[in-house]
N, C-alpha and C positions, 0 to 999 in steps of 0.2 A: 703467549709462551706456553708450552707443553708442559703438563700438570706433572708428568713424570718429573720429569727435569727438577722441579723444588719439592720432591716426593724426596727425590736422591739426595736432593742438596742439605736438606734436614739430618737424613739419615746419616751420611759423611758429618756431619756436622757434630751430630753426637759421639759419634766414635772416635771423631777428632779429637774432642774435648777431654772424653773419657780417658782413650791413652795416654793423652798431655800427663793427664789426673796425676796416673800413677808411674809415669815413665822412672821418675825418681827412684824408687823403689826397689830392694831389694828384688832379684830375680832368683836365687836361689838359698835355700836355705842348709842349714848346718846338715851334715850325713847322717849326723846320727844329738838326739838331742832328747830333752826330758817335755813330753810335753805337746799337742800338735801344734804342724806348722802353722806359722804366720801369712795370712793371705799377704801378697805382693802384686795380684792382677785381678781385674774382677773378674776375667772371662778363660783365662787361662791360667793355671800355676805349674810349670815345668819343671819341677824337681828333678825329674827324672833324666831329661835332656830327650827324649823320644822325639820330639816334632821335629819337623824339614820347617825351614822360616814360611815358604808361602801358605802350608797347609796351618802355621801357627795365624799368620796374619790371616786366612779365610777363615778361622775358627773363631776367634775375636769379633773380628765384624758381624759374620753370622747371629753370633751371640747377643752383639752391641742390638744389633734391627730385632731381636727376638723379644732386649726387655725394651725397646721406643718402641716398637710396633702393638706388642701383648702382653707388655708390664709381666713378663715373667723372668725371675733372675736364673739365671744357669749358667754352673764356670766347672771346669774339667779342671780335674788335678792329676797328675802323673806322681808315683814313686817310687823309688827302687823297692824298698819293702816298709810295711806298715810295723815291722820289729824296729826300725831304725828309729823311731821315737821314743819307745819307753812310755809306754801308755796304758800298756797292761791289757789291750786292747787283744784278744786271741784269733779272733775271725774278721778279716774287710766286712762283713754287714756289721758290725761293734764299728769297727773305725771310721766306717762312712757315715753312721747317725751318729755318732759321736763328734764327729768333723762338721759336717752338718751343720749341728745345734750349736757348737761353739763359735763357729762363723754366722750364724743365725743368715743361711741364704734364703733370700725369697721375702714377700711381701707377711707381716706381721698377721693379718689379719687372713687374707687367701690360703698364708702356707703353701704359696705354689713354686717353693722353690727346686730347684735341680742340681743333683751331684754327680759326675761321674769322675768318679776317680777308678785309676790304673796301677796297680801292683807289681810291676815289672819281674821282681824279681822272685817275686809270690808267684806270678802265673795265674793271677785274682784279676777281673775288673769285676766292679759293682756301678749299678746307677740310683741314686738314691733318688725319692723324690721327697716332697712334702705333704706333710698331713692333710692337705689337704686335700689331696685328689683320695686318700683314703686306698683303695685297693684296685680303683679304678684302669689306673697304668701298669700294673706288674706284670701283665701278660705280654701289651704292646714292648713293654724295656725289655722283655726277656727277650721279644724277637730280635729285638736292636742287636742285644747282643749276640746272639746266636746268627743270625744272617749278616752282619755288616762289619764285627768287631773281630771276634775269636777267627774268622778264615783267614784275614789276615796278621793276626797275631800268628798266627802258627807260621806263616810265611815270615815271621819277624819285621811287619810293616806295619808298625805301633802307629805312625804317625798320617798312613791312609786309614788304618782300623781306627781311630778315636777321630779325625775328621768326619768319615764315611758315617761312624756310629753319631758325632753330633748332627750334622743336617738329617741324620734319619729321627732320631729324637725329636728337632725342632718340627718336624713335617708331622709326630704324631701329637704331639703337642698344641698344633696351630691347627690342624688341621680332624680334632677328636672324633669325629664322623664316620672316620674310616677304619677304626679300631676299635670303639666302647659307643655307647650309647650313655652309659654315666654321667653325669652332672658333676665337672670338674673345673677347679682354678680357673682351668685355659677355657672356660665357655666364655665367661663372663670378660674375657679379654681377647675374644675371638676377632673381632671387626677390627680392621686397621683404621679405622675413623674413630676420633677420640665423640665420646660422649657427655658431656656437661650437664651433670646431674643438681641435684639443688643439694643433697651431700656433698659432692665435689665440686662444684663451681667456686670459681674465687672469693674468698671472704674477704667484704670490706667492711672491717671489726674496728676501724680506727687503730690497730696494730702494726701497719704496715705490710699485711697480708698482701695487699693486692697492690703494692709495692714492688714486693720482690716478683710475685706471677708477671707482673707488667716486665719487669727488667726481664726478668729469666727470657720470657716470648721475645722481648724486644731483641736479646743477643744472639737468641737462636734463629729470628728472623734476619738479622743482621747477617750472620752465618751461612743460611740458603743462599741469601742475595748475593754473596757475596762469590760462589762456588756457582751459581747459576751465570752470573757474568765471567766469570773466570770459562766456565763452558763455553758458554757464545762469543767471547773473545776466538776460542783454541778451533771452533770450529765455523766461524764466519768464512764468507767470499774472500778468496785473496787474489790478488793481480800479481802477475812476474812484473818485474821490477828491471827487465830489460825490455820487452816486448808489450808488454801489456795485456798479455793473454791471461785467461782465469787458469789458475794454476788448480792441480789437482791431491787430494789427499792420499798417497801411499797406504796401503793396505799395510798389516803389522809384520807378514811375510816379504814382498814387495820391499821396506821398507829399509830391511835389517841389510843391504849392499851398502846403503849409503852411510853406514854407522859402523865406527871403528869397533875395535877387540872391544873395550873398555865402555863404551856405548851399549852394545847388546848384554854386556854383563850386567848391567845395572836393567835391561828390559827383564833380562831373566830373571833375578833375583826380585824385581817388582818397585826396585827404591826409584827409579826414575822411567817414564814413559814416552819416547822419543814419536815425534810427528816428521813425515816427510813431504815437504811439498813440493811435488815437479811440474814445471811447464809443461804442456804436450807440444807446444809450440817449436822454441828453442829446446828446449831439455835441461834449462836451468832448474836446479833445485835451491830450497833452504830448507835447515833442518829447526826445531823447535824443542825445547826440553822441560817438562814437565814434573817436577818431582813428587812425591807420592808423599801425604800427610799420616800414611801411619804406618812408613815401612822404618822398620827396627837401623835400618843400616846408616852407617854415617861417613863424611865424607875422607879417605883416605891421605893421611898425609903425602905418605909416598907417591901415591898416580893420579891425586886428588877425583876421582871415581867416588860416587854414591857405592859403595861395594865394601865397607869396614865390618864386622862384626864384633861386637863386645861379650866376653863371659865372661860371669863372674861366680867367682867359687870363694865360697866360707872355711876358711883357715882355722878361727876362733872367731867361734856366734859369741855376740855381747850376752853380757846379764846384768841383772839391775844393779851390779859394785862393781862390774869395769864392763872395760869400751872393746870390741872385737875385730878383728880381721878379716880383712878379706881379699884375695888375689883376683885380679884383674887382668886378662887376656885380650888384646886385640889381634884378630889375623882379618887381612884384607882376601876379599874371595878374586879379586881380579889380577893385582900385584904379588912378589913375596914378602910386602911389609908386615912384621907381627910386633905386637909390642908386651909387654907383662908390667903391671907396676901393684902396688899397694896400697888399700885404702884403710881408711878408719873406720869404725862401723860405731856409732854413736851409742852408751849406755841406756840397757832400758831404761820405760818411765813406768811406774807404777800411775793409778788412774784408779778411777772410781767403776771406768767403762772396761768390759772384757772384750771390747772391741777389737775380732781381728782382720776383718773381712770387711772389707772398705771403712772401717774407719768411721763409722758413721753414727750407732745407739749400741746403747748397752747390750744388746743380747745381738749383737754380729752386724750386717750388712741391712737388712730389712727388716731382720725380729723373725726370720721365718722357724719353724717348727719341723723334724720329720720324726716321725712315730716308728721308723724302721720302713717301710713303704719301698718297694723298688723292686730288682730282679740282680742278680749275679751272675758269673759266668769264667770258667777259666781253660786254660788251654796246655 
């Protein structure tokens, strides 16, 4: 079986899980609030509303293979202005090391985590990094910025500009050779083959160490196999079912005759991935439907179509002595069904942890550090 194929099936795998993780989760926070925000995604936070869904979904996974491939954490924040919190916070480089270190992104010990947040209304991006690359990045992120982000910002295409700008990040990141010559984070997490060091190798401490290592491999091996077969099912030999001839697989242009209005919407938008198979024989077809494990869209009541979309906007953010609000929008992109209703939004908890960024140790997502490190840029 092709090495690729459970290369991918891994990698889906984790991104799977990941989004499951936090689907729950608030998606947008209060307009204006005391305080920075609350992480809600670990690879995206859209306060702002700037992304197109599929540039949001290719910036997620991107992200998801960046920290399973090279253990580096990096999540893009959008918002309309960095005044809107009440932070005291004068300059985006104050609010992005500030945001930063209170999400604690990036690995505790490397510091090689990644910020870039968007000011929309500032006319500010900044990219933060981690202390630990030290000074080594701030030329490569200025270019980020300056070639891939602000041209399009000024065309007001926020949401190719901060795509464009993250794969050009990851490439200088994964790729250090082409820009520094420096000894950074990303060396030491350079090889997409994991390494098994006698530091990192699983401890069997009589703890149940190598307990959870065993489970954890076992479900994410469970997971490849299970996406690997799902593959060679969708792309196995198939026979017409009239004639007996080897039917053939429709190319994704080719394809879109045989699939109604409500079909190709859901190809567009990414939630569902239609197969066509035609005889060459007869010219009997069947079609196949494949839906998509991390698209946002859910299935429409009105034209029952993978094409719904959910927003959700803060009415009244909770605080830790009441519960708050939130409005809730659904518009289908295929139908004119829209719905609005309201939710609860549960009182805060107070905690020992200032954990807001995944949820995870006391000092944020990984424990990472930034010293101020990075490049700016506005339009």
């Amino acid at each position: 079986m092709p090495v690729h194929w459970m290369r991918r099936g891994v990698i889906v795998t984790v991104v799977a899980i990941a989004t499951i993780l936090f689907s729950h989760l608030s998606v947008l926070p209060s307009w204006a609030q005391t305080g920075y925000p609350t992480a809600s995604d670990p690879y995206l936070n859209d306060y702002a509303q700037l992304m197109r869904p599929e540039d949001a979904i290719s910036i997620r996974q991107s992200l998801a293979n960046l920290e399973a491939n090279h253990g580096i954490e990096a999540t893009v924040v959008t918002l309309n202005s960095i005044q809107d919190y009440g932070t005291g916070d004068s300059t985006i480089e104050s609010f992005a090391t500030n945001l930063f270190n209170t999400w604690g992104i990036g690995d505790a010990e490397k510091n090689n985590g990644i910020l870039t947040l968007v000011a929309v209304n500032d006319r500010k991006v900044r990219i933060e990094v981690g202390s630990g690359y030290g000074t080594s990045l701030d030329s490569a992120m200025k270019s980020v910025i300056d070639e891939y982000m602000v041209p399009r910002f000024k065309q007001d295409d926020y949401s190719g500009g901060i795509l464009q700008g993250t794969e050009a990040i990851i490439r200088r990141v994964t790729q250090p050779e082409e820009t520094t010559t420096t000894t950074s984070p990303a060396a030491a997490s350079r090889s997409s083959s994991p390494v098994v060091s006698r530091d990192t190798a699983p401890s069997y401490d009589g703890h149940g160490n190598h307990k959870n290592w065993l489970v954890g491999g076992g479900l994410t091996g469970l997971g490849g196999v299970g996406l690997i077969m799902r593959q060679f099912l969708r792309y196995r030999r198939r026979r017409c079912p009239d004639c007996g001839a080897d039917m053939v697989r429709l190319d994704e242009n080719s394809d879109n005759q045989y699939l109604d209005q409500g079909q190709n919407v859901e190809e567009q938008l990414g939630s569902v991935d239609y197969d066509v198979w035609q005889c060459p024989s007869c010219q009997s077809h069947n079609i196949n439907r494949y839906g998509s494990l991390l698209s946002q869209y859910k299935t429409c009541r009105g034209c029952r179509y993978k094409t719904l979309l959910s927003r959700r906007d803060i009415i009244r953010p909770a605080t830790y002595s009441s519960s708050g609000t939130a409005r809730v929008t659904e518009t289908c992109q295929h139908c004119s069904y829209e719905n609005t209703y309201t939710v609860t939004i549960p009182r805060k908890q107070k905690s020992s942890s200032s954990s807001s960024f995944g949820g995870g140790s006391s000092s944020g997502g990984g424990g990472g550090r930034s010293s101020g490190g990075g490049a700016s840029g506005s339009w």
